[in-house]
C-alpha positions in Angstrom: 0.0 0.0 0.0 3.1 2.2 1.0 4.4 1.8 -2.7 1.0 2.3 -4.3 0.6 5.8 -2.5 4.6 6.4 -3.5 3.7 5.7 -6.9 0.9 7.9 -7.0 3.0 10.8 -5.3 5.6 10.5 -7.9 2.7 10.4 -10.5 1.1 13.8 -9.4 4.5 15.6 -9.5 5.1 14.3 -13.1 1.5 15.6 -14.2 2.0 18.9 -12.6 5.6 19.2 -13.7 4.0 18.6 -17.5 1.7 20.4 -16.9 3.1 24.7 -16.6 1.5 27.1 -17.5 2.7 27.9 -20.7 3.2 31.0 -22.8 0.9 32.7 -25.1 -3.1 33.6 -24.8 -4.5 31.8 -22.0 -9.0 31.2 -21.2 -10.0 34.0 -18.7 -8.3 34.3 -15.2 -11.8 32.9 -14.0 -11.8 30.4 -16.1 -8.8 28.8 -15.8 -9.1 28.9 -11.4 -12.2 27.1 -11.8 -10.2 24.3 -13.6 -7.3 24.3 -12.0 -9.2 24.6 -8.1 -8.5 21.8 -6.0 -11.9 20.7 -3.8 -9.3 19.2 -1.3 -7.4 22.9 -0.7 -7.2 24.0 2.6 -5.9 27.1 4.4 -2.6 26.4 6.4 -0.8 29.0 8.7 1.7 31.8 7.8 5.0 29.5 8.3 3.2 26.8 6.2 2.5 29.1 2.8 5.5 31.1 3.7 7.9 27.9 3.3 6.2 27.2 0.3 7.2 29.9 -0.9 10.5 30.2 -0.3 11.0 27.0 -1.8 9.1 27.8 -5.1 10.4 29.0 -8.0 7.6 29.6 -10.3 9.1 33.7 -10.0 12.2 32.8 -12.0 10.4 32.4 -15.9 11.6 35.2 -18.0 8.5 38.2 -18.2 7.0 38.8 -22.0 4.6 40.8 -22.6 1.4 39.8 -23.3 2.9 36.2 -23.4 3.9 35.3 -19.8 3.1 38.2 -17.7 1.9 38.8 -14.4 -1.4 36.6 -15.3 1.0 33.7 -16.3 3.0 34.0 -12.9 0.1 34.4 -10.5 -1.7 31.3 -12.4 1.4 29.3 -12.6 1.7 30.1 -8.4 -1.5 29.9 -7.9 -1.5 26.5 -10.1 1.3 24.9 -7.6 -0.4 25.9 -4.4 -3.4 23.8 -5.4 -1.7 20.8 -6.5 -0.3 21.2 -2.5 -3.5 21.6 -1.5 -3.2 24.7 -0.6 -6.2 27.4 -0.1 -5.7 30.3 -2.3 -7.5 32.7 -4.7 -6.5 34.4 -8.0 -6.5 38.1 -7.6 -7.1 41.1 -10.5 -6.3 44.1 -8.8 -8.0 47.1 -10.7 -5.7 50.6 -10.1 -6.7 54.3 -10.0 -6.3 56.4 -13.1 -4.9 53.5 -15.2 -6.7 50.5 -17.8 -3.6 48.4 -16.6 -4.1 46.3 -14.2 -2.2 43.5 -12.4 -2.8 39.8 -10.9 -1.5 38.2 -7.8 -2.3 35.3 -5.3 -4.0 35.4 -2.1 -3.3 33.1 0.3 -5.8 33.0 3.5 -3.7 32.1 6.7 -4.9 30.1 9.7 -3.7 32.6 11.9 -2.3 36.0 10.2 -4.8 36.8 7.7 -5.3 37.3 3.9 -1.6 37.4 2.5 -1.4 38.9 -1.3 1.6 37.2 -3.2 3.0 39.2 -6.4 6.0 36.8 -8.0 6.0 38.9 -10.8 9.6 39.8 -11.8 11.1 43.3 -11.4 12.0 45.3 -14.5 15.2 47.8 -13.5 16.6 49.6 -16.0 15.8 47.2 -18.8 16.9 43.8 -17.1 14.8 41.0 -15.5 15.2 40.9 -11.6 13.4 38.0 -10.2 11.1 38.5 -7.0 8.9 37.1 -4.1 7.1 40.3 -2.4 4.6 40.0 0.0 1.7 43.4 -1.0 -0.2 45.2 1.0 -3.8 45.7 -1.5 -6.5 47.3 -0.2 -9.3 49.9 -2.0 -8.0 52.9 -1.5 -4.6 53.0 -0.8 -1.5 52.9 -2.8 0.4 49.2 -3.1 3.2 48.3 -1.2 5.3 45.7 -1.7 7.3 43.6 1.1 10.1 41.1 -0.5 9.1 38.0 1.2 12.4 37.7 2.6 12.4 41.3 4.1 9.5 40.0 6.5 10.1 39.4 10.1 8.9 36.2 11.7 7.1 37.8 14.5 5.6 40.8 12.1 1.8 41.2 12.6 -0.1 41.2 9.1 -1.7 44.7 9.4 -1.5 48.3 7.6 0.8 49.5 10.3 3.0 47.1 9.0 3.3 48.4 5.8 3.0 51.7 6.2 6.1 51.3 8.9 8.2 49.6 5.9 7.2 52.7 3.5 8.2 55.3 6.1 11.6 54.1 6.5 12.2 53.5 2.9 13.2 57.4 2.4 15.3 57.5 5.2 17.2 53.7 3.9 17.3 55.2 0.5 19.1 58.3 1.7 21.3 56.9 4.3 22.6 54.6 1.5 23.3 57.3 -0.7 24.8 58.7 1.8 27.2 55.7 2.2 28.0 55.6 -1.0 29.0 59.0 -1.8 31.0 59.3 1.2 32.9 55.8 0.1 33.5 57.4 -2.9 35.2 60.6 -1.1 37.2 58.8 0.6 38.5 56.9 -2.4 39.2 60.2 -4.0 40.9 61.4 -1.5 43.6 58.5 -0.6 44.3 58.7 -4.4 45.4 62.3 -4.5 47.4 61.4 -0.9 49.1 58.3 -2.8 49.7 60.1 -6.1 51.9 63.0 -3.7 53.8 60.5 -1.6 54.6 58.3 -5.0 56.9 61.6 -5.5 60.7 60.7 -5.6 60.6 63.7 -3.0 58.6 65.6 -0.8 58.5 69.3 -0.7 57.8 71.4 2.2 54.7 72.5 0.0 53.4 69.1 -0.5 54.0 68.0 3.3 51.6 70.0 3.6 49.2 69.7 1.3 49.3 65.4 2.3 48.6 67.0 6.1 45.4 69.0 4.8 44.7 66.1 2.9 44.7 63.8 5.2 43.3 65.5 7.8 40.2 65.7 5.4 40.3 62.2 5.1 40.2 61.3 9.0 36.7 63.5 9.1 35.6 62.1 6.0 36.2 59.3 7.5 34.5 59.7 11.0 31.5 60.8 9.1 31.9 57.4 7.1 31.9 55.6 9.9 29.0 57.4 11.4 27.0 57.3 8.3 27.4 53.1 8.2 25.7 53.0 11.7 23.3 54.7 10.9 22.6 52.1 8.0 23.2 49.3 9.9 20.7 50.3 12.5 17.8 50.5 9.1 19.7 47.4 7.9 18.7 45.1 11.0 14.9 45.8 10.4 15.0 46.5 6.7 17.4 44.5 5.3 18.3 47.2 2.0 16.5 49.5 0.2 13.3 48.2 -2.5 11.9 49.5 -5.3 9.2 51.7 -4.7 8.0 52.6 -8.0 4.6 50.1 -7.8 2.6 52.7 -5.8 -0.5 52.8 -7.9 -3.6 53.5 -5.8 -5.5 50.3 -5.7 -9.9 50.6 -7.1 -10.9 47.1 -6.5 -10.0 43.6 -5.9 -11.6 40.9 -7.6 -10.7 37.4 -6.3 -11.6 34.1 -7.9 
């Protein structure tokens, strides 16, 4: 009996595994969740969905439009959690002031809540960045977006979570900047000291200019120093900066 169900198992994860969604025109969203709903689906708790989705890499095909975009990825999630028998819902999220629109997965929790997965890839400056955020969608308000691994384990699903994340955002973005250009100073600076000293002699002239220079460089540097501390303390509950360009106001939410 142990071999049958083993054999079964193995059977299920072949069919799925054939079975991707695949690119090009697809039924409706509504359509194809009907089909693809599993009667035997049940909702698990946050650790359960969220290991699940660490561990899944349906976020990693490459993004075309119009051929596999955000309705291929939510389905092809929302396809995976249902072969796991997992309770989800296919979401078409409807956005002030724009006909585009935009599809994730909601998974209900046992014990945090309604959860709204978006594994659609990132586009940054023309290239493909894959991703696993966790969004914050409600009528409205303006989306936020959460990488999945950028949430803490003890973090309460609620707005003042996310409007927490969005507040610091500035002030991670800046202090980063911040850090940079003061690296970058720094840099400057002990190659003009190093181009003097490579001299085959030293004036009394350019004694002192190295003195000035350096001089600049050890408050540079404190300042350096002071600026990654101030990251570091962001860094512990942030992680690093995100994207924040997806801040359309969200209309409606129509879950199937």
């Amino acid at each position: 009996m142990r071999n049958t169900a083993l054999i079964l198992l193995l059977g299920t994860l072949a069919a799925g595994a054939a079975s991707d969604i695949q690119e090009g025109e697809m039924p409706p969203l509504p359509v194809m969740a009907a089909q693809l709903r599993n009667p035997d689906n049940q909702p698990f708790d946050w650790t359960a969905v969220r290991s699940f989705l660490e561990k899944d890499d349906s976020n990693t095909h490459v993004y075309k439009e119009s051929a596999y975009d955000c309705r291929h990825f939510s389905l092809e999630l929302y396809r995976r959690a249902q072969t796991n028998e997992m309770a989800c819902r296919l979401v078409l999220v409807q956005f002030a002031g724009t006909e585009v629109g935009h599809s994730v997965v909601c998974f209900p929790t046992t014990d945090k809540g309604d959860f709204f997965i978006d594994f659609t890839p990132l586009i940054v400056n023309g290239k493909q960045i894959a991703s696993k955020t966790v969004a914050m969608l409600a009528p409205g308000r303006a989306r936020i977006q959460v990488p999945l691994n950028q949430i803490p384990a003890d973090f309460t699903n609620d707005l003042a979570f996310f409007d927490g994340y969005i507040a610091m955002q500035p002030e991670l973005q800046a202090a980063a900047a911040l850090l940079s250009d003061r690296k970058t100073d720094l840099e400057d600076l002990q190659g003009k000291i190093q181009g003097i000293k490579q001299a085959p002699s030293t004036s009394q002239r350019q004694q002192k200019q190295i003195d000035s220079l350096e001089a600049d460089y050890a408050e540079k540097y404190r300042r350096y120093q002071a600026a990654r501390a101030i990251y570091g303390e962001y860094e512990k509950q942030w992680k690093s900066p995100f994207d924040l360009s997806h801040t359309d106001t969200v209309v409606n939410l129509i879950r199937f």
